[in-house]
N, CA, C and O atoms as a GROMACS GRO file, in nm:
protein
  260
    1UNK      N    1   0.859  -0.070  -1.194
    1UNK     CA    2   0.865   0.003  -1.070
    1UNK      C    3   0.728   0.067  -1.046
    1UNK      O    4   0.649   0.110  -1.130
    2UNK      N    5   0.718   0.063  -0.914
    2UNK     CA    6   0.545   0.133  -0.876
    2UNK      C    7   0.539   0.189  -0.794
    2UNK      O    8   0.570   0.132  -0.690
    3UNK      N    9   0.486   0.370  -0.783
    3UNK     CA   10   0.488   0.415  -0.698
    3UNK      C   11   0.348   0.416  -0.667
    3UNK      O   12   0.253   0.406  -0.744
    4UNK      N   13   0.349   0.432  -0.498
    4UNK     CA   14   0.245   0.385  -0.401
    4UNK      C   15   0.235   0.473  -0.292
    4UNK      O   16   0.321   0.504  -0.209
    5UNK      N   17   0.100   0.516  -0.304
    5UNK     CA   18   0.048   0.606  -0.207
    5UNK      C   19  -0.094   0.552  -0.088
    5UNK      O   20  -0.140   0.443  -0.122
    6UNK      N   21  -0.127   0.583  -0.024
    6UNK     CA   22  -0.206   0.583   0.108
    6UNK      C   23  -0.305   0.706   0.124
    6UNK      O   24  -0.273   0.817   0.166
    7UNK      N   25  -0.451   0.658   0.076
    7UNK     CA   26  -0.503   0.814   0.116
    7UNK      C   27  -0.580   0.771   0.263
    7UNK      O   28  -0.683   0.704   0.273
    8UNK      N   29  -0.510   0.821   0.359
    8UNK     CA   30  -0.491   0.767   0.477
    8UNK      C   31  -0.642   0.815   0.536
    8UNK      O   32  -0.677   0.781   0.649
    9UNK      N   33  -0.724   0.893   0.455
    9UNK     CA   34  -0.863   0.937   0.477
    9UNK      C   35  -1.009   0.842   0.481
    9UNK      O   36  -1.114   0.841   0.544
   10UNK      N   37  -0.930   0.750   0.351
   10UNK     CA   38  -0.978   0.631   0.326
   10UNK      C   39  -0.986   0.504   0.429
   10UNK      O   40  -1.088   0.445   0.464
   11UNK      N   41  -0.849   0.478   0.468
   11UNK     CA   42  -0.804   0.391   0.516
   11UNK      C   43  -0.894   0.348   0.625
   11UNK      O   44  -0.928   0.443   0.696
   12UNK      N   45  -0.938   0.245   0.658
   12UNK     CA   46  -1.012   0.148   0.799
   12UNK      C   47  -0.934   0.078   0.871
   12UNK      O   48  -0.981   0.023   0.970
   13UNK      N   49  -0.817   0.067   0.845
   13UNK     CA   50  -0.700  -0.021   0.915
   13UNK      C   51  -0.726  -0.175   0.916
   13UNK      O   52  -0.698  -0.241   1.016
   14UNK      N   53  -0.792  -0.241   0.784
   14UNK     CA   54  -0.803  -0.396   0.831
   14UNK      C   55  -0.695  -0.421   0.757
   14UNK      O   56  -0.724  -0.514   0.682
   15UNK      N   57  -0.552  -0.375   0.732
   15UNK     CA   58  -0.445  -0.463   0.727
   15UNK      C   59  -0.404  -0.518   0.622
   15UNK      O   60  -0.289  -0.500   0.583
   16UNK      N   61  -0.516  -0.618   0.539
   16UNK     CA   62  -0.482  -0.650   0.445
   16UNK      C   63  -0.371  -0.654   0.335
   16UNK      O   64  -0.313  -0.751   0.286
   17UNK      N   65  -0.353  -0.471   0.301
   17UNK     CA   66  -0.222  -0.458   0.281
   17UNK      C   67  -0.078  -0.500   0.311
   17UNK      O   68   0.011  -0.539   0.234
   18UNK      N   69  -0.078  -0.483   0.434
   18UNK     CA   70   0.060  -0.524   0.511
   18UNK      C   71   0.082  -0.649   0.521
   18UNK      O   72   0.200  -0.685   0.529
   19UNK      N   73  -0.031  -0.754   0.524
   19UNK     CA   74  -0.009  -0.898   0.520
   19UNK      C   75   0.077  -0.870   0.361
   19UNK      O   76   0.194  -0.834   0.351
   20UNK      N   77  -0.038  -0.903   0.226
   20UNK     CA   78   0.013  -0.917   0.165
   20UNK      C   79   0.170  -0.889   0.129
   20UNK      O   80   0.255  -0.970   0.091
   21UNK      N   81   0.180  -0.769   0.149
   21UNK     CA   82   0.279  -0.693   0.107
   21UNK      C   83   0.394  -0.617   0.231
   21UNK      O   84   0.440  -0.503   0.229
   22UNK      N   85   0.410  -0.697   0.307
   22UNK     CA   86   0.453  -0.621   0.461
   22UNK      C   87   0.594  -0.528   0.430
   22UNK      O   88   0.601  -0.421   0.491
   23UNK      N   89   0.705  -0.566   0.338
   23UNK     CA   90   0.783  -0.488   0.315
   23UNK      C   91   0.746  -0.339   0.251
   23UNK      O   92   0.815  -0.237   0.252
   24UNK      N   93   0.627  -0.360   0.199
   24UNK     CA   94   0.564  -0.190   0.135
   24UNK      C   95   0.495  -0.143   0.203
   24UNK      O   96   0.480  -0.021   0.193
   25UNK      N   97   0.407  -0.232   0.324
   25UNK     CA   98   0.299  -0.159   0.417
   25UNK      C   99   0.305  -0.161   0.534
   25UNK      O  100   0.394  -0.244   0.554
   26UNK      N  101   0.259  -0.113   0.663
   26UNK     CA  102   0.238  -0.150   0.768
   26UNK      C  103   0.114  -0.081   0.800
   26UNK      O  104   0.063   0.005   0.728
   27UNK      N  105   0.053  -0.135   0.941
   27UNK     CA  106  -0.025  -0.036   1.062
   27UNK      C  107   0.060  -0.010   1.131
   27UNK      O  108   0.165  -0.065   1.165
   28UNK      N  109  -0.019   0.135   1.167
   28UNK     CA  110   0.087   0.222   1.232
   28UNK      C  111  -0.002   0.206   1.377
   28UNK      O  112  -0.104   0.138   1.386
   29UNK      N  113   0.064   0.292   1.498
   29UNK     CA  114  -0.003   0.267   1.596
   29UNK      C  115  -0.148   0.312   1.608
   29UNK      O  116  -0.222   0.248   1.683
   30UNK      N  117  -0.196   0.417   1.542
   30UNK     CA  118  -0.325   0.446   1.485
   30UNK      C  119  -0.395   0.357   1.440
   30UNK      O  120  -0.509   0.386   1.404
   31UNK      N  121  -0.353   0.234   1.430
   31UNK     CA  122  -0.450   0.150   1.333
   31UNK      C  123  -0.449   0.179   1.212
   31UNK      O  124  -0.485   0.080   1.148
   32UNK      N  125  -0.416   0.297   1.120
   32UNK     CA  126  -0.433   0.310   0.992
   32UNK      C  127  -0.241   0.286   0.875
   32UNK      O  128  -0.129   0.337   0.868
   33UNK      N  129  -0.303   0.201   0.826
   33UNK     CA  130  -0.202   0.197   0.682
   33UNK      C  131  -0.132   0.287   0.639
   33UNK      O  132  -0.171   0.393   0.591
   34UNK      N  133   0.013   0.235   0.659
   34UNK     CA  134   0.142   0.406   0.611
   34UNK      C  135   0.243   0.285   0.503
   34UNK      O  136   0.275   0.169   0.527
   35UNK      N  137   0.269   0.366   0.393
   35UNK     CA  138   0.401   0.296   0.297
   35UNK      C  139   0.508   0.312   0.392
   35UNK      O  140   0.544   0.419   0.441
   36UNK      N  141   0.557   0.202   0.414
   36UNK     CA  142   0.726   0.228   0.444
   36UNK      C  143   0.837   0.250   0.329
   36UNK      O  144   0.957   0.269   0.353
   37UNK      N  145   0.770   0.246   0.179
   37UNK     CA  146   0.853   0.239   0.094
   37UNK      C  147   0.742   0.348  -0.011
   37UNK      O  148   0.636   0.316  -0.066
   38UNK      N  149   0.789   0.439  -0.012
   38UNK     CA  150   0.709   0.500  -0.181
   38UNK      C  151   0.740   0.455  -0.288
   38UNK      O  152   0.669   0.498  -0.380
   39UNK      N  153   0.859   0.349  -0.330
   39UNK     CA  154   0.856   0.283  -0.466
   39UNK      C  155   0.868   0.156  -0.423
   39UNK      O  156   0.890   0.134  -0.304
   40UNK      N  157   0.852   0.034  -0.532
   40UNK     CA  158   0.868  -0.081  -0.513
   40UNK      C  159   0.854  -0.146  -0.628
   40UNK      O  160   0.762  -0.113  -0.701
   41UNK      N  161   0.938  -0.246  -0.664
   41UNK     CA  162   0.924  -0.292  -0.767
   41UNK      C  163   0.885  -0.458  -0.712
   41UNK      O  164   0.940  -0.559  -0.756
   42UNK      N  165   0.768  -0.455  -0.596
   42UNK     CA  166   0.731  -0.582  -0.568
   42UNK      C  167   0.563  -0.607  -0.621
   42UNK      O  168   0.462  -0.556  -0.571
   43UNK      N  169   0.570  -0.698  -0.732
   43UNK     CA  170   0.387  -0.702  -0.781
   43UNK      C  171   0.278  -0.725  -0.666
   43UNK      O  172   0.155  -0.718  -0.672
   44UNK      N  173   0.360  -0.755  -0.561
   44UNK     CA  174   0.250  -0.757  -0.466
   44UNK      C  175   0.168  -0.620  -0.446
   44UNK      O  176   0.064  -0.603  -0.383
   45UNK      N  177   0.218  -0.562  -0.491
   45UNK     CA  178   0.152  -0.430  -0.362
   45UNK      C  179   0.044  -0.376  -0.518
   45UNK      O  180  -0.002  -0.263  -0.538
   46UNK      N  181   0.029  -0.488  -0.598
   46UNK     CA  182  -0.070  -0.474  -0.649
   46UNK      C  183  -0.201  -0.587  -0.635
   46UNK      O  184  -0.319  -0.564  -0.659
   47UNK      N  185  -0.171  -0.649  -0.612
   47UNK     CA  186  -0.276  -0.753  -0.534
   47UNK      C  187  -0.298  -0.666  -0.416
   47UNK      O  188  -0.418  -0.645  -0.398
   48UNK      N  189  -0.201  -0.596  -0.310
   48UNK     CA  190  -0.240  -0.554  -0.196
   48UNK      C  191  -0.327  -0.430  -0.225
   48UNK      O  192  -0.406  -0.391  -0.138
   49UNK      N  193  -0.317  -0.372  -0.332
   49UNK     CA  194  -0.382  -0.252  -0.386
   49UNK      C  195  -0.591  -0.296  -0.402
   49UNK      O  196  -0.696  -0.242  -0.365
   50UNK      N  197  -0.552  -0.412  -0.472
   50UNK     CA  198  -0.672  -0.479  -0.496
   50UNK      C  199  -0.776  -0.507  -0.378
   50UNK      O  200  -0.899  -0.499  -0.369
   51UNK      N  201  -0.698  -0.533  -0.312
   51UNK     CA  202  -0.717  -0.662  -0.180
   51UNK      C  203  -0.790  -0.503  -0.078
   51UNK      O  204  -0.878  -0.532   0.003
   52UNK      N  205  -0.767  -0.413  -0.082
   52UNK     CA  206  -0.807  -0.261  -0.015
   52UNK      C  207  -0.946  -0.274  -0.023
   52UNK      O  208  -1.005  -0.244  -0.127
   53UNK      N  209  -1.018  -0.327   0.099
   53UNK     CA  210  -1.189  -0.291   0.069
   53UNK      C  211  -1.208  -0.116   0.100
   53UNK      O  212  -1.322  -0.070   0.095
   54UNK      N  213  -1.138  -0.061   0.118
   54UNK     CA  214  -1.156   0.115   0.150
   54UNK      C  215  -1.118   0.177  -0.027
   54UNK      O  216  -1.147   0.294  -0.049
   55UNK      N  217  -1.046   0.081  -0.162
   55UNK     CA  218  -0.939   0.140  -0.232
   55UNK      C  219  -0.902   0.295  -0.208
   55UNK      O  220  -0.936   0.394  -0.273
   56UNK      N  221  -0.810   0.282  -0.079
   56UNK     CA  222  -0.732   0.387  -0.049
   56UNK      C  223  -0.562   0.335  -0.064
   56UNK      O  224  -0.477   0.374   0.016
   57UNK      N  225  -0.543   0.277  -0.134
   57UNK     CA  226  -0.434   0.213  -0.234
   57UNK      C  227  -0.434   0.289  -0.392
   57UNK      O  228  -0.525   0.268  -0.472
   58UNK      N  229  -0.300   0.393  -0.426
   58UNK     CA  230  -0.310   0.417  -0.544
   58UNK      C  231  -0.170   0.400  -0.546
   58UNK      O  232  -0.083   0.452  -0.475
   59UNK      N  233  -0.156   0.252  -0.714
   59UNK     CA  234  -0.004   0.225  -0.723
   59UNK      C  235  -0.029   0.273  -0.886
   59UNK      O  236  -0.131   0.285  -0.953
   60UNK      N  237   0.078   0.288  -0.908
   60UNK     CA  238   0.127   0.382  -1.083
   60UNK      C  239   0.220   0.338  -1.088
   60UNK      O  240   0.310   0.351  -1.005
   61UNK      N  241   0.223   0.259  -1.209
   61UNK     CA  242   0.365   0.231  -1.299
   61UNK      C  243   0.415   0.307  -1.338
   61UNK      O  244   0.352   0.395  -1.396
   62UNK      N  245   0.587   0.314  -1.325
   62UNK     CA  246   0.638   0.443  -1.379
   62UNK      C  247   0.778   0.379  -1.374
   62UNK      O  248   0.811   0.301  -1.284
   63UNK      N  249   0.858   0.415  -1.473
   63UNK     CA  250   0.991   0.411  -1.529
   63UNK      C  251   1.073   0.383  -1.402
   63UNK      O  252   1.047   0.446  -1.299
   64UNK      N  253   1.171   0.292  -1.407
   64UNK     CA  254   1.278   0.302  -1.310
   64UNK      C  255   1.387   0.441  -1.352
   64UNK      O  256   1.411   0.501  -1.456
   65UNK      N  257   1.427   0.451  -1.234
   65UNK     CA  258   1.517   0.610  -1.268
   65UNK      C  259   1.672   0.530  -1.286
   65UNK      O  260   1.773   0.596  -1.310
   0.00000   0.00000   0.00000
């Protein structure tokens, strides 16, 4: 399980994220990157983490509850 945050300060809005990973990410009407999900146990949203030319992507492994 991985929780996933947005430092939305960072963010440039090229998307990337949300392709990869569209069930964990979107653009919002701002143009900038929001989680629709704060956990996920999908490995994408670590490629999508990667894939962040801003890395305003921070995912942490952490125990399922």
């Amino acid at each position: 399980m991985y929780q996933i945050a947005i430092d939305r300060s960072l963010c440039s809005g090229f998307g990337s994220c949300a392709e990869l990973a569209p069930d964990v990410f979107e653009v919002d009407d701002g143009g900038l990157a929001t989680v629709r999900v704060g956990r996920s146990d999908d490995p994408a949203v670590l490629e999508a983490a990667a894939a962040c030319p801003m890395a305003a992507i921070q995912v942490i492994e952490v125990e399922a509850a």
